[in-house]
Short mmCIF file of the C-alpha atoms (twelve columns), coordinates in Angstrom:
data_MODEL
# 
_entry.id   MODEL 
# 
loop_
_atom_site.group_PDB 
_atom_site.id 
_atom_site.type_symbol 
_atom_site.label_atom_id 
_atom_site.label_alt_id 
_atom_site.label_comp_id 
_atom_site.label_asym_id 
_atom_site.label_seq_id 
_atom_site.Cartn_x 
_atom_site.Cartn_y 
_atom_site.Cartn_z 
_atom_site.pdbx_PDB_model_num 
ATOM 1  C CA . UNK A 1  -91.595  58.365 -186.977 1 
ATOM 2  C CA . UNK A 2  -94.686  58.673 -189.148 1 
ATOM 3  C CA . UNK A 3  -94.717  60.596 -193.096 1 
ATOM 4  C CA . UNK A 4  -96.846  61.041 -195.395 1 
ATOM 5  C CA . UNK A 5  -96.475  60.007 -198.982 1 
ATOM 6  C CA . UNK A 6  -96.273  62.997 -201.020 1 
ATOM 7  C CA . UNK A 7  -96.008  61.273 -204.409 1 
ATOM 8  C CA . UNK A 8  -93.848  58.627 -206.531 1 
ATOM 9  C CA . UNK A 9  -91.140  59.097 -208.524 1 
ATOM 10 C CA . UNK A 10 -89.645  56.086 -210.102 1 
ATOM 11 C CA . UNK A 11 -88.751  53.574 -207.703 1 
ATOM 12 C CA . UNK A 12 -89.353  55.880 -204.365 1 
ATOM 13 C CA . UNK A 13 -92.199  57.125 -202.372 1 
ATOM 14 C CA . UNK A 14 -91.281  60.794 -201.634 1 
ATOM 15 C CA . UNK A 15 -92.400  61.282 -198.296 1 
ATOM 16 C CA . UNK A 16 -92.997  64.441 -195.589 1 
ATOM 17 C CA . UNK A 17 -91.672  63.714 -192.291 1 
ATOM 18 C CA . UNK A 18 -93.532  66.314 -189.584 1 
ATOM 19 C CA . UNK A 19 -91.212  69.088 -189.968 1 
ATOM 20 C CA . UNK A 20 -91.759  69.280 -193.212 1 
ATOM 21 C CA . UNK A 21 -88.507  67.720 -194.807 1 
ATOM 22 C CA . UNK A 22 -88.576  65.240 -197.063 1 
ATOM 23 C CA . UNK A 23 -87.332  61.514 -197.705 1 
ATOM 24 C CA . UNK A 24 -87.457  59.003 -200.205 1 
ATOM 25 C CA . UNK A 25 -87.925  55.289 -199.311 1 
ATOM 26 C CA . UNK A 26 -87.652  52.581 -201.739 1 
ATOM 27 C CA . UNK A 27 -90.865  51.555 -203.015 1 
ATOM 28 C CA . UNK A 28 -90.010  48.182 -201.872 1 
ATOM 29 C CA . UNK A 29 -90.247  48.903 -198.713 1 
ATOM 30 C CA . UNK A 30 -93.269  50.621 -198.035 1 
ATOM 31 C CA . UNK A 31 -96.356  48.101 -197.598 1 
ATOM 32 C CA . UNK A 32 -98.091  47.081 -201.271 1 
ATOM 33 C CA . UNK A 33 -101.168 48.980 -201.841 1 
ATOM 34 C CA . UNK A 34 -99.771  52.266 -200.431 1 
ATOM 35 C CA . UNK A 35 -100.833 55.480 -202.312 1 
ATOM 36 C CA . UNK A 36 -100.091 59.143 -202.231 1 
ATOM 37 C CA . UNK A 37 -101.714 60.158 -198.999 1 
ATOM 38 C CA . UNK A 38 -101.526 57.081 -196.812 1 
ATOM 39 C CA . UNK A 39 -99.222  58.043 -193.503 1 
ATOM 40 C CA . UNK A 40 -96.659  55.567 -192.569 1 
ATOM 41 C CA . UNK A 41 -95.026  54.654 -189.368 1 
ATOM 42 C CA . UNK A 42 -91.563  54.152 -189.389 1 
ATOM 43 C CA . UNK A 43 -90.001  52.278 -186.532 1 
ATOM 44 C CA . UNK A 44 -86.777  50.516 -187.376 1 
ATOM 45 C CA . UNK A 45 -86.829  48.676 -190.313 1 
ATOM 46 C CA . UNK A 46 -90.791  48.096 -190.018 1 
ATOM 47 C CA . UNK A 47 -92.856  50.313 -192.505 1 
ATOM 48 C CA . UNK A 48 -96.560  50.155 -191.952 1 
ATOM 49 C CA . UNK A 49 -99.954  52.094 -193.039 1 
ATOM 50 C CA . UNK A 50 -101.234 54.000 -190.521 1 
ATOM 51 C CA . UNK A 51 -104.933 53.426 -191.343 1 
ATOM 52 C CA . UNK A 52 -106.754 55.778 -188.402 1 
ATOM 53 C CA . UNK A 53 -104.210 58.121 -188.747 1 
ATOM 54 C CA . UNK A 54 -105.027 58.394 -192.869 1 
ATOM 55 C CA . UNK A 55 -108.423 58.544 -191.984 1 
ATOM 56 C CA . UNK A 56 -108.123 61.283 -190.024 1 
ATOM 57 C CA . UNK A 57 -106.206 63.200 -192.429 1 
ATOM 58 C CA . UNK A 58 -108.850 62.679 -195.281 1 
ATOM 59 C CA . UNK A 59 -111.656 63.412 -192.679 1 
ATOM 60 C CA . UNK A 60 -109.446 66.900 -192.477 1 
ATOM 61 C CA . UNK A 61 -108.556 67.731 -195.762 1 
ATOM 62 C CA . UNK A 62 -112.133 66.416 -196.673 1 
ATOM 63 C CA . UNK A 63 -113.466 69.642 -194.403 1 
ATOM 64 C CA . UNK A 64 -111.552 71.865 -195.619 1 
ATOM 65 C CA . UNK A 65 -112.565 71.178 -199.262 1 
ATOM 66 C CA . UNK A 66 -116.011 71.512 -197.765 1 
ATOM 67 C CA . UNK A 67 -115.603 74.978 -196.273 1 
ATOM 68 C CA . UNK A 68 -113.938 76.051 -199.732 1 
ATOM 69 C CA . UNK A 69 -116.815 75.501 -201.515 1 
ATOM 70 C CA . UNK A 70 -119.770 76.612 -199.585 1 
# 
């Protein structure tokens, strides 16, 4: 399963799964250095940054802004 972190609150990560619910996962088990943003994959109890596919995110969201502003 991969989400992305929406924000923190306290001592979770709120996170969007792909349908657009959301979860919270203890911030002591998500992978230090995570920020708002990153995508993690979730398989079992192994929580991991999914660097390409936060690149590819920004690299979206970075476009967009683009567009908007032209």
């Amino acid at each position: 399963m991969k989400v992305t972190i929406d924000r923190f609150e306290g001592n979770f990560a709120i996170c969007e799964k792909s349908d657009r619910t959301m979860i919270s996962i203890s911030k002591d088990k998500i992978p230090s250095g995570a920020k708002e943003g990153d995508i993690l994959s979730i398989e079992g109890n192994n929580i991991k940054i999914d660097i390409g596919g936060t690149a590819k995110r920004k690299k979206v969201v970075d476009d967009l802004m683009n567009d908007l502003w032209k």
